[in-house]
TORPA-4810 file (N, C-alpha, C, O; in nm, 3 decimals):
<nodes>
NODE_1_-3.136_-4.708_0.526_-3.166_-4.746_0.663_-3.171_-4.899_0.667_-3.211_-4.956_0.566_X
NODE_2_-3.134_-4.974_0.777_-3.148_-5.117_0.765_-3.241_-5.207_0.779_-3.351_-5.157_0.757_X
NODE_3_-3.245_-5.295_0.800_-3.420_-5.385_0.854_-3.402_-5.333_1.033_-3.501_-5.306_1.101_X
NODE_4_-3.313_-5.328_1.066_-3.280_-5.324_1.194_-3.367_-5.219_1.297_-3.443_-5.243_1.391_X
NODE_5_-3.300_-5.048_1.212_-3.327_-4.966_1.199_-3.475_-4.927_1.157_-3.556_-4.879_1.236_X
NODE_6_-3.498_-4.954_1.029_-3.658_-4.956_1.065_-3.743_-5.042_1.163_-3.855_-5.000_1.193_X
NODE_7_-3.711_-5.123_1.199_-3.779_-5.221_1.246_-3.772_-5.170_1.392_-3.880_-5.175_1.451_X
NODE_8_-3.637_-5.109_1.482_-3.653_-5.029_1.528_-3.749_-4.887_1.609_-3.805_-4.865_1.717_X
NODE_9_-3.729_-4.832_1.505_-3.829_-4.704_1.432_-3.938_-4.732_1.470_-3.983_-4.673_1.568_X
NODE_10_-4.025_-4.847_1.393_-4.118_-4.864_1.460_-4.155_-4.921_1.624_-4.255_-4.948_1.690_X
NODE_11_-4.041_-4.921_1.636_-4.111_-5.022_1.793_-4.100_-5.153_1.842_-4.110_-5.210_1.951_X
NODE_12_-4.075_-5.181_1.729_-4.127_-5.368_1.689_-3.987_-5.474_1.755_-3.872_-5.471_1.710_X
NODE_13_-4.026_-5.546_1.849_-3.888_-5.662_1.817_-3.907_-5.768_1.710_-3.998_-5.775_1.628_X
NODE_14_-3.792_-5.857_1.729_-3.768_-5.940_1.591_-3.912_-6.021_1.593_-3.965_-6.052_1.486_X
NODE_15_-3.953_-6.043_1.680_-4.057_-6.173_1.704_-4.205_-6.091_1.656_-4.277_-6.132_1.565_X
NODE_16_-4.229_-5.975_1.732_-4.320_-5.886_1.662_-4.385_-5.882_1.504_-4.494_-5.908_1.455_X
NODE_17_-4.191_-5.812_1.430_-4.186_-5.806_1.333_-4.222_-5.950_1.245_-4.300_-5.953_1.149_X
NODE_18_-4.159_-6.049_1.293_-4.162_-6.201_1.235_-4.337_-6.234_1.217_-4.390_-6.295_1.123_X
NODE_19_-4.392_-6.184_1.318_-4.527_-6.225_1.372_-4.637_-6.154_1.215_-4.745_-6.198_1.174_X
NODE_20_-4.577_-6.068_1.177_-4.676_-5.977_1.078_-4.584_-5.992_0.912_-4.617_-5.931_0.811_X
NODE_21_-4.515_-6.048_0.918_-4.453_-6.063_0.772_-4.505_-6.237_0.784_-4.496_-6.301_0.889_X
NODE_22_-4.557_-6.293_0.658_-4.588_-6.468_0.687_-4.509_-6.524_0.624_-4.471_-6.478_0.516_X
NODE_23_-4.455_-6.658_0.682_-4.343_-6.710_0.570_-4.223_-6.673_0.684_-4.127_-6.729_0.632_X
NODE_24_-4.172_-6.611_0.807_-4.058_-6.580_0.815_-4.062_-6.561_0.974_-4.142_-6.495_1.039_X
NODE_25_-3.936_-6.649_1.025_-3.952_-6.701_1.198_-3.830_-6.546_1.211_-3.768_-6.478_1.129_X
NODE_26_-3.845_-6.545_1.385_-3.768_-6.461_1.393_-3.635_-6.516_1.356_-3.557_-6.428_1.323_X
NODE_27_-3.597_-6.612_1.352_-3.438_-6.642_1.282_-3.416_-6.606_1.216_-3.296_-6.582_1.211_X
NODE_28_-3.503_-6.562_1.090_-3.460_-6.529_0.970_-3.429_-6.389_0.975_-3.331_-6.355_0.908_X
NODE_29_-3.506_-6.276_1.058_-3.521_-6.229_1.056_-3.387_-6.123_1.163_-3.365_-6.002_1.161_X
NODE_30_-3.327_-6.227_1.240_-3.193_-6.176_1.328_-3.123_-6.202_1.214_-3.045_-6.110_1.190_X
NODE_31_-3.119_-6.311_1.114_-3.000_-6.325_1.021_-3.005_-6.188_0.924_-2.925_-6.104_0.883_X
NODE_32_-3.081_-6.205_0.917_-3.067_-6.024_0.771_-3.016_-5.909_0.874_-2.937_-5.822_0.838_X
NODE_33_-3.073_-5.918_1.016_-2.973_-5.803_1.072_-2.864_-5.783_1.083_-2.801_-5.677_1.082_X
NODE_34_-2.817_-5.947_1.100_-2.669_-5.976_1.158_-2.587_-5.968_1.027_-2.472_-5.929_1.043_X
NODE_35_-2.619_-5.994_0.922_-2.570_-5.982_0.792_-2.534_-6.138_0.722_-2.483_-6.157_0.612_X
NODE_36_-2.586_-6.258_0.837_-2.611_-6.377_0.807_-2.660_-6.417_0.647_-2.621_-6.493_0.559_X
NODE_37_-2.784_-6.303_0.667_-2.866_-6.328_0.476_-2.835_-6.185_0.482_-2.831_-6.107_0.577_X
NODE_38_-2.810_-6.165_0.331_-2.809_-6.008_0.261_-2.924_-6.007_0.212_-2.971_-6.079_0.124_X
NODE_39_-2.997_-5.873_0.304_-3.125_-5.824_0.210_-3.143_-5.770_0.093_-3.249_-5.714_0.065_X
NODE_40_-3.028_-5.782_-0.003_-3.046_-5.750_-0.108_-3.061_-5.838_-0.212_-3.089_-5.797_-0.325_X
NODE_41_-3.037_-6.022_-0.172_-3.054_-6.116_-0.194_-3.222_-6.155_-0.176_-3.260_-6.257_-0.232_X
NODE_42_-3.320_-6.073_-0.099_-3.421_-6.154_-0.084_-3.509_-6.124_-0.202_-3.481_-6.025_-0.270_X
NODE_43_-3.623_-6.205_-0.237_-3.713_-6.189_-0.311_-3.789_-6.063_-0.340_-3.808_-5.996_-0.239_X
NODE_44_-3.833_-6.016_-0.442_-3.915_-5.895_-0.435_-4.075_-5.912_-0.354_-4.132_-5.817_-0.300_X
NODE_45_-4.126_-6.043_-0.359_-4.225_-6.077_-0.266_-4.203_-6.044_-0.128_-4.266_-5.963_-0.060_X
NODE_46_-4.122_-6.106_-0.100_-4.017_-6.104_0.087_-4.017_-5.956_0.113_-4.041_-5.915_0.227_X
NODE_47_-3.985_-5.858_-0.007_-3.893_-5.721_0.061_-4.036_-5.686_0.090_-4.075_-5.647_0.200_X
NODE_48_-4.128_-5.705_-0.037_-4.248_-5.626_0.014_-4.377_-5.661_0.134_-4.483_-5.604_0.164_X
NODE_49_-4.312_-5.774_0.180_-4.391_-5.823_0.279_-4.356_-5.746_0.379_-4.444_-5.703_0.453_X
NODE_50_-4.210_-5.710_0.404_-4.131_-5.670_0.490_-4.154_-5.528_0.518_-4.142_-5.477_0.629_X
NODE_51_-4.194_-5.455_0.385_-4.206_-5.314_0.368_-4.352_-5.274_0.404_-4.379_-5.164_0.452_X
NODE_52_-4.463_-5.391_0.372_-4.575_-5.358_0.419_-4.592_-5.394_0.610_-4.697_-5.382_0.674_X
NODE_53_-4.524_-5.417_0.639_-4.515_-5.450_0.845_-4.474_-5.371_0.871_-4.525_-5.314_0.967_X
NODE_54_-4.352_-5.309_0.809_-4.273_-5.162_0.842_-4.322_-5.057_0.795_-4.267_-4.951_0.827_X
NODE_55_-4.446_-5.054_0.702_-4.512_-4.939_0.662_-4.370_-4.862_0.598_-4.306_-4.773_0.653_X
NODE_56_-4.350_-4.909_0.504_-4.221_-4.827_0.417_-4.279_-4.836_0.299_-4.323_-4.944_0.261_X
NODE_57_-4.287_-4.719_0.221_-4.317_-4.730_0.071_-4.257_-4.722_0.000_-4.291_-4.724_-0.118_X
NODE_58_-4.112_-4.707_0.054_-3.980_-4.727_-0.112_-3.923_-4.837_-0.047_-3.857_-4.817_0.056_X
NODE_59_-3.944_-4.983_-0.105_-3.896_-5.069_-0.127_-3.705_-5.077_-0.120_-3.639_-5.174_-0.084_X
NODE_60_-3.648_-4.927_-0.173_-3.554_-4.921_-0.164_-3.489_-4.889_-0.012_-3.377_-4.934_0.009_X
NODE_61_-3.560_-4.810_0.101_-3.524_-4.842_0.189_-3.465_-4.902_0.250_-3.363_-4.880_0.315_X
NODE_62_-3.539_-5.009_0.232_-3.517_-5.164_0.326_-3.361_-5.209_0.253_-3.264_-5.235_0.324_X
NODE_63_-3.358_-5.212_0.123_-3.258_-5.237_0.065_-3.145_-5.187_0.121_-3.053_-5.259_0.159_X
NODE_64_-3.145_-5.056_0.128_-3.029_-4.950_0.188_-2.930_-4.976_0.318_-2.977_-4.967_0.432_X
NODE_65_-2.805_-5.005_0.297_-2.725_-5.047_0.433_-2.663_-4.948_0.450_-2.693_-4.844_0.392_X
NODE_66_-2.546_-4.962_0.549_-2.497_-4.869_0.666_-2.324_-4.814_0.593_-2.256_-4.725_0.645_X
NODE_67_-2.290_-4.879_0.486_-2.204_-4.929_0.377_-2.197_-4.767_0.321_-2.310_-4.725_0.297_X
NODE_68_-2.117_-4.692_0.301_-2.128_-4.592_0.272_-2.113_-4.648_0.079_-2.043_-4.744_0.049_X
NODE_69_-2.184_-4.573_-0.018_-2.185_-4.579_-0.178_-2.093_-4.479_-0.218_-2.058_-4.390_-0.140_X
NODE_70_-2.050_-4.489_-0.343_-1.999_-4.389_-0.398_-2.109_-4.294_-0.427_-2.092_-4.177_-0.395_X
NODE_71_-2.224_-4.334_-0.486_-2.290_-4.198_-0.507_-2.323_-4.127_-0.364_-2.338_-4.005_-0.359_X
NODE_72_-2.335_-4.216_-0.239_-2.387_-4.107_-0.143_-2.238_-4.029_-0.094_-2.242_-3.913_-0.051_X
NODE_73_-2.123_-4.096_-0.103_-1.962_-4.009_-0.095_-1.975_-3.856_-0.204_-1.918_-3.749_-0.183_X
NODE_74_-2.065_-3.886_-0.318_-2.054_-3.808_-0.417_-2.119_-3.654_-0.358_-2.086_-3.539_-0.386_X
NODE_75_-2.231_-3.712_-0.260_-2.299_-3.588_-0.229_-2.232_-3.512_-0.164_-2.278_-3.403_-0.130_X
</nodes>
């Protein structure tokens, strides 16, 4: 699922979301949607800041894009 998508999910707009992760304006935060920054590039500090505002407990989540994998083709 994406930052988008969860972020979404919950309710939240970018500024919301920006407002409860510290360290991170909503700019940053349209760029990881837009695909500006790859969230798979960010810090393990960052994801989990991100994961605790979004109330996500697999870290891998957030990671997860829209990009189809070979293992999920596999299923």
């Amino acid at each position: 699922m994406s930052l988008k998508e969860l972020r979404l999910k919950r309710g939240l707009t970018q500024q919301q979301l920006a407002d409860k992760v510290e360290g991170v304006n909503r700019a940053r935060i349209a760029g990881y949607e837009t695909g500006f920054y790859d969230v798979r590039n960010m810090s393990l500090d960052l994801a989990l800041r991100f994961c605790d505002a979004l109330r996500v407990s697999n870290p891998r989540k957030l990671l997860d894009d829209d990009k189809p994998s070979k293992e999920k083709d596999a299923q």
